[in-house]
Phi, psi and omega in degrees: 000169207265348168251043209231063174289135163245158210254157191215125144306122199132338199196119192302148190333270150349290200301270190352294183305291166043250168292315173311280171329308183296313185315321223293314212302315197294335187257025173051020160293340172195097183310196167271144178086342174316138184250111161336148157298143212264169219279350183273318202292312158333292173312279188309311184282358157241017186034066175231141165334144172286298177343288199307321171301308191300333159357288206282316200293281207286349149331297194309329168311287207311326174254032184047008167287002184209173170197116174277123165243141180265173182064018188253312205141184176241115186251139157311137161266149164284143185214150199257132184259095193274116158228279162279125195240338183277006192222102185244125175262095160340045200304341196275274188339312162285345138001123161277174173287351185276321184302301185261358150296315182295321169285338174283004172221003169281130180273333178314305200294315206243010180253159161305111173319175135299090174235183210289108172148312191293173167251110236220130183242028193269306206261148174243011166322160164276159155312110190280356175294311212282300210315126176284105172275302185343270193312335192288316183287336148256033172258343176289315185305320177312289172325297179298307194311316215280312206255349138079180179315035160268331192281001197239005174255201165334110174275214191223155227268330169313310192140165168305145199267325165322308179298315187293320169305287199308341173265333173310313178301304165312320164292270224311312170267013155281356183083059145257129177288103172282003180315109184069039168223160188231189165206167200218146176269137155181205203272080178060166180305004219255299174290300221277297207290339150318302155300327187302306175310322184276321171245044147235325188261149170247142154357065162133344157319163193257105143282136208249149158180161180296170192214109340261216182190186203288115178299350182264342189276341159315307182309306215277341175290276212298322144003263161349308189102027201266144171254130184250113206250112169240148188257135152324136188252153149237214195275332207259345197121206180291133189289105179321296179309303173321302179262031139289326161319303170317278184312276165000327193230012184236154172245142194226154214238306141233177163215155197255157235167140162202101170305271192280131190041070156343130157225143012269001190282349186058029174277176191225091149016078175282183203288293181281001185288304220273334169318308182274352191282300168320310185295334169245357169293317205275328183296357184253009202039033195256108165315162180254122150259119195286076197281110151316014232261125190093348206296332191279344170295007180323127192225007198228091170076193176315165158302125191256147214272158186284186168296306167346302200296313177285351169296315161084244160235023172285134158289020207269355208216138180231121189280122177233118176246147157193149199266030187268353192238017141236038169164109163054093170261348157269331184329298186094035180239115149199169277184144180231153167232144198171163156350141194279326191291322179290307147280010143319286194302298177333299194287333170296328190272333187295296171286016174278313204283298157283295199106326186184137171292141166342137187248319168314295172333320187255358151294318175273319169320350176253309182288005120327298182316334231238342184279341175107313192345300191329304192305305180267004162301320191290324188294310183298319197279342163302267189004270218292338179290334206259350157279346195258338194279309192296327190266351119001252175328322183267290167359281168287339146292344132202076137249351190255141191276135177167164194232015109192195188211092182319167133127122197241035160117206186063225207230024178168151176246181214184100213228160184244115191289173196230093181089005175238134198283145187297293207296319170310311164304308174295342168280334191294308193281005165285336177289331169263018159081031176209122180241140189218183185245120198315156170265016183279342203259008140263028199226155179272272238275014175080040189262176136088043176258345164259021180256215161162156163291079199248114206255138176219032165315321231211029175217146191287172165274354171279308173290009200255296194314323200277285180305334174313295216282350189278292171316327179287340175239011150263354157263034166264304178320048183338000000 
């Protein structure tokens, strides 16, 4: 029992608890806020006088190791606990290369921050101001009533099975031919191009991707050990000649894609561009991985149908979607659509890793989905992205010098200065409370120091002007 002291002649009774009681709270047997047993309850379990527990209690008080409140109890006080001091492990030393390759490419660690004041061209998150709370809350409420203490236990690693119906559709009215293909949920884009990677690639395969391209997926590749092959970008996307070339001296094991609103450049594909990349993606036999990424912000003219779409009933395209950079992005849900067979493999490799996506999680997102609601959040926050995207752009064509500027809209444009190194530049304008994101640490091949991102989801339109124009005169100072 946790009181089941024996007593030694010699040393009074008191002391003896005492002392007993105080070893337990320093070894941490008894945290903090833990409730004493009370002085009668005590007195019977050590078959000692009560007089004597109140003793032992107001000692433990006097050496701040207890706090009586009355008619509540005797609580552990909080204390600072000194116990082994002498055994210290170098942990930093014991890093493995996956660890420090990962710490050697967090931009969190190693880019300039945020701090309170500033005018930050850095995050490309939505505004969480915009965020329909009303409806999320009854879409939670919806949720328990429907599925009740069931929704809070283990789901299952494919995914909510509603949710999945409702995305199956949601592709099917994007023009994707679902004939033999299936889909598995999971935690935003991050998780999903991590798996996709984990059950097709190996240590040392070639991977096509745009040059440059999304920095956490270049992180999650060089992860992997994957060589990273980049094709030269024009105004359209990726440079048709440039990987027809490529693809002539590389055997590529896949290639990664992001059609719509390119990050960081925010170009937009067209149709017949994304036509030929497949058509020569597919005479090398090299499969797609499609990053959706952005695709619902479309603000410039129709809708462009994704690669999926042009795949038909060919499996060649493995679709990875998520709603984090318009809608809710701590939820953390999205989805790979692909070969029925491959998720097969995928959902094994998933419950190797997690077991499952939040299943609460993917339950309000769906009875959110399901509610209409979706439809008309997007018609405001396009309105307000797409003023924040033109006065960007005209902004920056003129104060900032450069020789050109990407971007058909979403959440940042993307410009290549003329003759100015980014990182010089970024230091400068940081002295002044104004940060942006260097464009080198999107590039495979170590390019792009004159270029940077500049994202304004999450900046006012006063501040976008005030910073542009900050940045315009600090880019006189080669």
């Amino acid at each position: 029992m946790l009181f089941n002291i024996k007593f030694h002649e010699g040393e009074p009774i008191y002391i003896q608890v005492y002392k007993y009681i105080k070893d337990m709270i320093d070894n941490g047997m008894l945290p903090y806020l833990s409730k004493l047993p009370s002085t009668r309850e005590m007195a019977s379990i050590m078959n000692i006088s009560r007089s004597t527990v109140m003793n032992v209690y107001e000692k433990l008080e006097e050496e701040g190791l207890v706090n009586t409140l009355k008619g509540k109890g005797t609580f552990v006080a909080k204390i600072n606990i000194n116990n082994n001091k002498e055994w210290s492990i170098n942990w930093k030393s014991k890093l493995n290369n996956y660890a420090l390759e990962a710490e050697g490419m967090d931009i969190m660690k190693h880019e300039k921050l945020y701090k309170k004041g500033m005018i930050s061209f850095k995050s490309i998150a939505p505004d969480e101001d915009y965020f329909p709370m009303e409806e999320v809350k009854r879409a939670f409420a919806n949720l328990i009533s429907l599925e009740g203490n069931r929704i809070l236990n283990y789901g299952y690693a494919k995914g909510y099975k509603p949710l999945i119906d409702f995305l199956r559709e949601y592709m099917s009215d994007k023009g994707v031919n679902l004939k033999n293909k299936d889909i598995i949920i999971t935690n935003g884009f991050t998780e999903g191009f991590n798996i996709v990677l984990s059950s097709i690639t190996k240590k040392g395969d070639n991977i096509l991707c745009e040059n440059p391209t999304h920095n956490t997926a270049i992180k999650i590749m060089k992860l992997h050990g994957l060589n990273l092959i980049g094709v030269p970008m024009n105004k359209d996307g990726m440079d048709i000649n440039s990987l027809k070339n490529i693809l002539k001296d590389n055997r590529a094991k896949i290639a990664y894609l992001i059609p719509s609103y390119h990050n960081p450049t925010g170009i937009v594909m067209s149709y017949k561009s994304r036509e030929q990349v497949y058509n020569i993606l597919k005479d090398y036999n090299v499969p797609i991985i499609e990053d959706g990424f952005n695709e619902e912000l479309q603000h410039l003219g129709a809708h462009i149908a994704p690669m999926a779409t042009i795949a038909g009933e060919e499996n060649s395209v493995i679709y990875i979607g998520s709603f984090s950079k318009i809608l809710f992005p701590g939820i953390r849900i999205g989805w790979i659509c692909a070969d029925s067979k491959l998720i097969e493999g995928m959902e094994s490799v998933k419950r190797s890793e997690n077991i499952h996506t939040s299943a609460l999680d993917q339950g309000i997102l769906y009875q959110y989905m399901i509610s209409g609601e979706f439809s008309r959040y997007l018609k405001r926050v396009r309105n307000i992205y797409r003023e924040k995207y033109d006065l960007a752009r005209n902004l920056a064509e003129k104060y900032i010098p450069n020789e050109y500027i990407y971007g058909d809209g979403g959440l940042y444009i993307f410009i290549k200065l003329k003759g100015i190194n980014s990182r010089k530049l970024l230091e400068r304008c940081s002295k002044r409370a104004v940060i942006f994101t260097p464009g080198d640490i999107f590039y495979t091949d170590a390019g792009g120091e004159d270029t940077f991102r500049l994202a304004f989801s999450r900046t006012s339109l006063e501040d976008i002007e005030t910073g542009i124009k900050i940045i315009g005169e600090e880019a006189k100072f080669k």
